[in-house]
PAFIVO-958683 format. One record per residue (C-alpha): x, y, z; residue number from 1; residue in one letter. Coordinates in pm, whole numbers. Each point is the difference from the previous one (the first is absolute). Layout:
BEGIN
R        x        y        z     n   res
R        X        Y        Z   NUM     A
...
//
This chain:
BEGIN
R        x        y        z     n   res
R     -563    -1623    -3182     1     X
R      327      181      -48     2     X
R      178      163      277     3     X
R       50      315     -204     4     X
R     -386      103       19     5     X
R       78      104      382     6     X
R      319      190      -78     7     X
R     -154      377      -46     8     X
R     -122      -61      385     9     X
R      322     -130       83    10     X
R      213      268     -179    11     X
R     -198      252      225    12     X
R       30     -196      315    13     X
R      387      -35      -59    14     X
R       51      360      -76    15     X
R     -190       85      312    16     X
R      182     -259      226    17     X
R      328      160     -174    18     X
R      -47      359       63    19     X
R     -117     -127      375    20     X
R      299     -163       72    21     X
R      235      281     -143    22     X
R     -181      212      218    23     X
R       18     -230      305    24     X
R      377       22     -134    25     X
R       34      394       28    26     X
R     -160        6      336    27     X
R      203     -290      147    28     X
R      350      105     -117    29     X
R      -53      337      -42    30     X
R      262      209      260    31     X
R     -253      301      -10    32     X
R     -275     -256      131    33     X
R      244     -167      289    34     X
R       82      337      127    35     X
R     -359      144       11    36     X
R     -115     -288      195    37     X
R      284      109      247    38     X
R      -32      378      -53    39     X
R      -17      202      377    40     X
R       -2      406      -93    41     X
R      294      162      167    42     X
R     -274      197      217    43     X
R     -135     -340      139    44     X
R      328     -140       78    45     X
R       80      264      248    46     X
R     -300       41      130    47     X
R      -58     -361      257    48     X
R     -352      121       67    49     X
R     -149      -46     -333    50     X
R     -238     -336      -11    51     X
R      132     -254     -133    52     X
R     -319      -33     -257    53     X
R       45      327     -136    54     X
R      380     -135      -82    55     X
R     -172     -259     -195    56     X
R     -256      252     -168    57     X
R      229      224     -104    58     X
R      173     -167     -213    59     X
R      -34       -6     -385    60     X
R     -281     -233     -114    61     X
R      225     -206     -205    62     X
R      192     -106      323    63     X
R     -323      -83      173    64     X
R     -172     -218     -341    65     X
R       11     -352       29    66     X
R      -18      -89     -392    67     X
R       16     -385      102    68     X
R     -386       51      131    69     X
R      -58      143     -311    70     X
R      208     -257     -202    71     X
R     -259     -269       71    72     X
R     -332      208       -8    73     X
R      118       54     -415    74     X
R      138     -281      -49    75     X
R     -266     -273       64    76     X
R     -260      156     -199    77     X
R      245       37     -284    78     X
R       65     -368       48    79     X
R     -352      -90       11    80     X
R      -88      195     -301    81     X
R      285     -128     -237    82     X
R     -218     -278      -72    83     X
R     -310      -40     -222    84     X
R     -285     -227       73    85     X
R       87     -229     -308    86     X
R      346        1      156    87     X
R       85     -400       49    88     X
R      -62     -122      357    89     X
R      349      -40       67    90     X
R       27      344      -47    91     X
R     -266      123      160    92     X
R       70     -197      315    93     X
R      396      105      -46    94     X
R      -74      374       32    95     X
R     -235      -88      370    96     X
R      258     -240      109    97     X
R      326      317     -143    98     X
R     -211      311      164    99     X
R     -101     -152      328   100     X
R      378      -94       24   101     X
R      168      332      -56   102     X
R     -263      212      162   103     X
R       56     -217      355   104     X
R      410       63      -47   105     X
R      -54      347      -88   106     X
R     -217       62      345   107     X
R      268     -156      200   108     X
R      208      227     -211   109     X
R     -196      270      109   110     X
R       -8      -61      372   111     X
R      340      -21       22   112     X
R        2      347     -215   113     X
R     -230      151      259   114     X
R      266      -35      315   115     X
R      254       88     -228   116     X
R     -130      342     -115   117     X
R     -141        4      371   118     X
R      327        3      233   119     X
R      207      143     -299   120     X
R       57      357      122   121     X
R      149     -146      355   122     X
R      194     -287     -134   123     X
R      309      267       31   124     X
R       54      301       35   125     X
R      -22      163     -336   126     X
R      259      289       91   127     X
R      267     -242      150   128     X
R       79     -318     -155   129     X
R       74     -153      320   130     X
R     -182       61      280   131     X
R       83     -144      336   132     X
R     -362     -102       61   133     X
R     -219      128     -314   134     X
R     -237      283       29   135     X
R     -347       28      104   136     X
R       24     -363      124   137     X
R     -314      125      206   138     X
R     -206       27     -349   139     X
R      116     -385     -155   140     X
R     -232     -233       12   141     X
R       65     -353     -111   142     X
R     -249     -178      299   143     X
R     -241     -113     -256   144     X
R      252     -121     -314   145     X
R       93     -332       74   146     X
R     -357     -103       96   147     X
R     -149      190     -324   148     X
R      257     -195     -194   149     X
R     -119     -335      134   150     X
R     -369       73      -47   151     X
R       58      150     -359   152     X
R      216     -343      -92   153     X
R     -246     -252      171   154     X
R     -333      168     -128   155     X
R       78      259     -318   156     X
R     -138     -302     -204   157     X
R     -381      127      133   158     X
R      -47      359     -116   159     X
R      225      -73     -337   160     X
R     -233     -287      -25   161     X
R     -282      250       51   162     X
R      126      241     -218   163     X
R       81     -219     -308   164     X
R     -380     -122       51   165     X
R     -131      341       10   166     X
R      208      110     -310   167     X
R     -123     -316     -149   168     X
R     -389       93       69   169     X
R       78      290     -177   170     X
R      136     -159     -316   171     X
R     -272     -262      -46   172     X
R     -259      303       72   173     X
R      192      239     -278   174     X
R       19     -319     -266   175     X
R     -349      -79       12   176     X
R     -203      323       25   177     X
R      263      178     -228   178     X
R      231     -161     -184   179     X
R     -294     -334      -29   180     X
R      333     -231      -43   181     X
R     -183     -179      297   182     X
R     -331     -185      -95   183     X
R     -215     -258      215   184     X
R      207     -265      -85   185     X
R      289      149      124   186     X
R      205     -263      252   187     X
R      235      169      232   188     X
R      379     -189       24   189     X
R       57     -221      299   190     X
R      192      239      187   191     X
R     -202      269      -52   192     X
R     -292     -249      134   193     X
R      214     -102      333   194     X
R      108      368       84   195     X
R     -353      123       41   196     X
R     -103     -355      162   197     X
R      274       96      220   198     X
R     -137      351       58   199     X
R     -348     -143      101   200     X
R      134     -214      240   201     X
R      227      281      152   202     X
R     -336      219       -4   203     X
R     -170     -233      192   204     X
R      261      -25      263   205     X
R      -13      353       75   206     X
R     -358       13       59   207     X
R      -10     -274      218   208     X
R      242      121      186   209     X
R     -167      367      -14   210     X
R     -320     -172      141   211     X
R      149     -257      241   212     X
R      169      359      160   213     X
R     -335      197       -3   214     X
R     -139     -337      128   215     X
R      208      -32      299   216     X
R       28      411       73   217     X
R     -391      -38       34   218     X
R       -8     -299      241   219     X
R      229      150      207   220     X
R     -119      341       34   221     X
R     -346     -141       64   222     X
R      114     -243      215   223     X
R      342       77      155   224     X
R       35     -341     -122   225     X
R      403     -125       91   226     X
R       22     -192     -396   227     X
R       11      415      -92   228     X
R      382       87       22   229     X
R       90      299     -206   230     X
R      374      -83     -111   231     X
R     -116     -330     -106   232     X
R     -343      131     -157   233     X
R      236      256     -166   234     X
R      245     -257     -152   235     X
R     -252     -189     -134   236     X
R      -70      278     -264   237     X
R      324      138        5   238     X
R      162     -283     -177   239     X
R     -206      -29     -311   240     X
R      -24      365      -85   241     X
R      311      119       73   242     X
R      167     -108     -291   243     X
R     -217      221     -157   244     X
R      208      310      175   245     X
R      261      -23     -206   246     X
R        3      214     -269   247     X
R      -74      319      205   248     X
R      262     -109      257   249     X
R      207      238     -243   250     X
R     -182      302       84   251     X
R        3      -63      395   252     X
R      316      195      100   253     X
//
């Protein structure tokens, strides 16, 4: 089969990734953007009292969007549906392997966004270039960066996983009551076959877990039974979903 029976999808799915990234472009070099994320009103400034939330409200909403989140909630579905069914497997598998990649760098992209656009208004003062000891220090917050950093680079790979599989559900359910390029002798690529293989398994965990907690909450409130002990109880179902935090850690300033 020639390569050029997929390039209508493709066409699409690069003009879409193109006007994406030039508007990833504007919002990430634009001087308008920088200094709404930053922007205190004159009224605020002299006024200590007002709450440091309704400094971050108040600003324009392009100085409070973080278009990374957004980058990777378009992008792996445009991915994903660049390809046809009678795509080769190499293909097919490429576009899993291509979207589950970019859409775990863009959430750590994100994250870092978030506490960007988050202590940007008390990084300096905006009406003195040098400050002796910045403004509104009382309102920054960077306690929970570093650690969302870590978790977003050790386990982004779950919910982009998740994601790409979801997007992919969608695709195989759109090609074969719709578009019927998908019959009953349809074979799926490899990696297509070992992401949701890996998304079973991952499934599994977290209901095990969800049960061994409920399990162990019930014995000891029954029994005021010592094996009970809440931190541990709670980091035993802690660990496998909270990967699955991630992309609204954006919203959670």
């Amino acid at each position: 089969m020639s390569i050029h029976r997929y390039d209508p999808c493709m066409k699409k799915a690069l003009f879409i990734v193109g006007l994406l990234l030039i508007v990833v472009g504007v919002f990430e070099f634009h001087p308008a953007v920088e200094k709404a994320q930053s922007y205190v009103s004159l009224e605020n400034y002299k006024n200590p009292e007002t709450p440091c939330q309704e400094l971050l409200t108040n600003r324009p909403w392009y100085g409070k969007l973080n278009y990374q989140f957004f980058a990777w909630l378009i992008f792996v579905p445009v991915m994903i549906f660049s390809v046809s069914p009678n795509a080769p497997v190499w293909m097919r598998g490429g576009r899993v392997i291509i979207a589950a990649g970019i859409c775990y760098a863009l959430m750590n992209l994100a994250i870092h966004l978030q506490w960007d656009i988050r202590n940007a208004p008390f990084k300096q003062d905006p009406f003195d270039p040098d400050p002796a000891n910045g403004w509104r220090m009382d309102c920054a917050n960077y306690a929970g960066d570093g650690f969302s950093y870590i978790i977003a680079m050790i386990s982004a790979w779950i919910p982009a996983c998740i994601y790409t599989g979801f997007c992919l559900l969608i695709w195989r359910f759109y090609h074969r009551r719709f578009s019927k390029e998908i019959t009953e002798n349809y074979k799926s690529d490899i990696v297509t076959r070992i992401l949701f293989w890996g998304l079973k398994i991952y499934a599994v965990i977290v209901l095990l877990a969800i049960l061994l907690f409920l399990a162990f909450f019930v014995y000891g409130y029954f029994f005021h039974d010592f094996l009970f002990h809440p931190p541990l109880a709670g980091l035993m179902i802690i660990i496998p979903l909270r990967p699955l935090l991630i992309p609204f850690e954006i919203f959670a300033y």
